[in-house]
C-alpha positions in Angstrom: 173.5 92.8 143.8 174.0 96.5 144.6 174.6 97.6 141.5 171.4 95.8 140.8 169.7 97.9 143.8 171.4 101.0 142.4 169.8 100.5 138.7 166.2 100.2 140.5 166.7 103.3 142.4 167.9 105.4 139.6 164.8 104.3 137.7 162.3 105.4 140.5 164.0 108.5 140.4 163.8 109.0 136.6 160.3 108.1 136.7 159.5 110.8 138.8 161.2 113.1 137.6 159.5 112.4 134.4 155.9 112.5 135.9 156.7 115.8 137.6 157.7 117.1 134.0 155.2 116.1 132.1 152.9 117.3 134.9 154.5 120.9 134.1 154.3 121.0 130.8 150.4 119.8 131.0 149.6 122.5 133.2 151.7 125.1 131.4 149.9 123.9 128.3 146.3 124.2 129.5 146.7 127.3 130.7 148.1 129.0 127.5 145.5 127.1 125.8 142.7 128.2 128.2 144.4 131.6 127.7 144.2 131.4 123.7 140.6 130.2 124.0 139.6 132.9 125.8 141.3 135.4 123.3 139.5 133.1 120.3 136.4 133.5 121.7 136.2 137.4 122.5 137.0 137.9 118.7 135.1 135.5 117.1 132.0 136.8 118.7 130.5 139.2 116.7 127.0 140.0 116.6 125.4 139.7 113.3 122.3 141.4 112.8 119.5 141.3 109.8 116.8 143.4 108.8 113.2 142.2 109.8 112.3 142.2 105.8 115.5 140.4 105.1 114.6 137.6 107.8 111.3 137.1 106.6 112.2 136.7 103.3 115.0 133.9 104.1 111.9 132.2 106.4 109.8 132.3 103.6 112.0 130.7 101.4 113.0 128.1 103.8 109.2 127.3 104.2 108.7 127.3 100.6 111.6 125.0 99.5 110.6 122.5 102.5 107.3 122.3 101.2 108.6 121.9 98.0 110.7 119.1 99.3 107.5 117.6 100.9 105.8 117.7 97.2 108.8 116.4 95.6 108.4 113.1 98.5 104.9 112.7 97.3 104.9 113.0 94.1 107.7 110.3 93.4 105.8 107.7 96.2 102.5 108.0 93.7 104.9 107.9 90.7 106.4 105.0 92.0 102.8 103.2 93.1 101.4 104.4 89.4 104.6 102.8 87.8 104.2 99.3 89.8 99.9 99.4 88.5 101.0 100.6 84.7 103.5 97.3 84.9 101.0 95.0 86.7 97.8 96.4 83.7 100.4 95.9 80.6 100.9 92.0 81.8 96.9 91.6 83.0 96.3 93.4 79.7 98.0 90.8 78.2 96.2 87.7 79.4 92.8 89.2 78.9 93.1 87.8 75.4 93.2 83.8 76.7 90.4 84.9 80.0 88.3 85.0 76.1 89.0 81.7 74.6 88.4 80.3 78.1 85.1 81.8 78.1 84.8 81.1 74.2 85.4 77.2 75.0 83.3 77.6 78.6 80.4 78.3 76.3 80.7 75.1 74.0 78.2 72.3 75.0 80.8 69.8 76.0 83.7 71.6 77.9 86.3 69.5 78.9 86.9 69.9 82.9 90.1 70.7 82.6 89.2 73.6 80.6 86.8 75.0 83.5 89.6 73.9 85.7 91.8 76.4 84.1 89.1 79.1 83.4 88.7 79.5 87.3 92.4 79.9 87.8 92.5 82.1 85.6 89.5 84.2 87.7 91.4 83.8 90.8 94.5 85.4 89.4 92.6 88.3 88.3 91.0 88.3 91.5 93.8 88.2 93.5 95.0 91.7 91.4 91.3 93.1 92.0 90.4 93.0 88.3 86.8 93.7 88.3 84.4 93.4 85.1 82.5 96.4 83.3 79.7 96.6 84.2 77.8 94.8 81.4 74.1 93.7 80.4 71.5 96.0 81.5 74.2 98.6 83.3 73.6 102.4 81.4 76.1 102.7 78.6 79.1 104.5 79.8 81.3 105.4 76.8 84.3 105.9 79.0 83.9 102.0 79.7 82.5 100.6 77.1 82.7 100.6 73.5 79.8 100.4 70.6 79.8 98.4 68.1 75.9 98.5 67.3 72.9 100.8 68.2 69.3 99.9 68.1 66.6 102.4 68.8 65.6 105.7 69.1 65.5 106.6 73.2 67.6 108.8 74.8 68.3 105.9 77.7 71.1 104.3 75.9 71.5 100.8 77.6 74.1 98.1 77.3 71.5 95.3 75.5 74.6 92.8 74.6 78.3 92.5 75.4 80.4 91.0 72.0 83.5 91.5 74.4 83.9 91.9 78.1 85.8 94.8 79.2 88.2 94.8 82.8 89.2 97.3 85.4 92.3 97.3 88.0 91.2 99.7 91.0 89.3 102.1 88.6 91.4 102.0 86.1 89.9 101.0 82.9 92.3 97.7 81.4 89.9 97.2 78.5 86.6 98.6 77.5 83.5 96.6 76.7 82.8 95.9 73.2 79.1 96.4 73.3 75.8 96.3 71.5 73.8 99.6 72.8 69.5 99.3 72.8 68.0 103.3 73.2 65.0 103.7 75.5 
């Protein structure tokens, strides 16, 4: 049991003499490094200086290439908002065709319901996209939305007198022109 006793003292002692080493060399170690730190710093502190002109220059081309930046952010949102209407006209575009045979077999005397059932499906899609109509019958004729076919008269008020084929637009954007017979006032 002593020698027991004996081991535990030894230990304590160790152990302290340990701590009070590694206290040392900590201490001796943040001083030198304080010390270096202090020697880093004094050198490494220079004072740079630059011409007025010079400055302005680099602070108008920071300015310019931020705005730049700013451009290049909102130009690629509209790219990216034209891109998702061009794909969204190119498959309306596509139906337009069969919104014509509806209306084609709309205009028969007996018209199946189902038909009409499908016709005004049909509308509600295109409304749900905000397709709108040309303006048609009795609107001015507008040759950037409609299209002649025929012209009657001898006026200078040119006036859409029939529509052969209706024409569709997707927030102002023209889908389709009208196919139009024009009558001159």
């Amino acid at each position: 049991m002593s020698k027991d006793v004996n081991d535990s003292e030894n230990l304590e002692t160790s152990e302290e003499t340990s701590e009070e080493t590694s206290e040392e060399t900590s201490e001796e170690t943040s001083e030198e490094t304080s010390e270096e730190t202090s020697e880093e710093t004094s050198e490494d502190i220079t004072v740079h200086t630059v011409p007025l002109e010079q400055y302005e220059k680099m602070k108008d081309d920071y300015l310019r290439l931020a705005a730049d930046f700013d451009n290049y952010k909102k130009r690629a949102e509209k790219e990216k908002s034209m891109s998702a209407v061009t794909s969204l006209s190119m498959i309306i575009s596509s139906l337009l065709p069969l919104i014509d045979n509806f209306e084609i077999a709309m205009a028969q005397e007996e018209t199946p319901g189902e038909i009409s059932a499908l016709y005004k499906m049909a509308q509600a899609f295109l409304d749900t996209f905000n397709v709108k109509e040309v303006p048609g019958k009795g609107a001015p004729f507008d040759p950037s939305y409609h299209e002649a076919v025929e012209k009657s008269g001898d006026g200078e008020k040119e006036i859409v007198g029939e529509v052969l084929r209706k024409g569709y637009q997707i927030d102002s954007r023209l889908l389709r022109p009208a196919m139009v017979k024009v009558h001159s006032e």
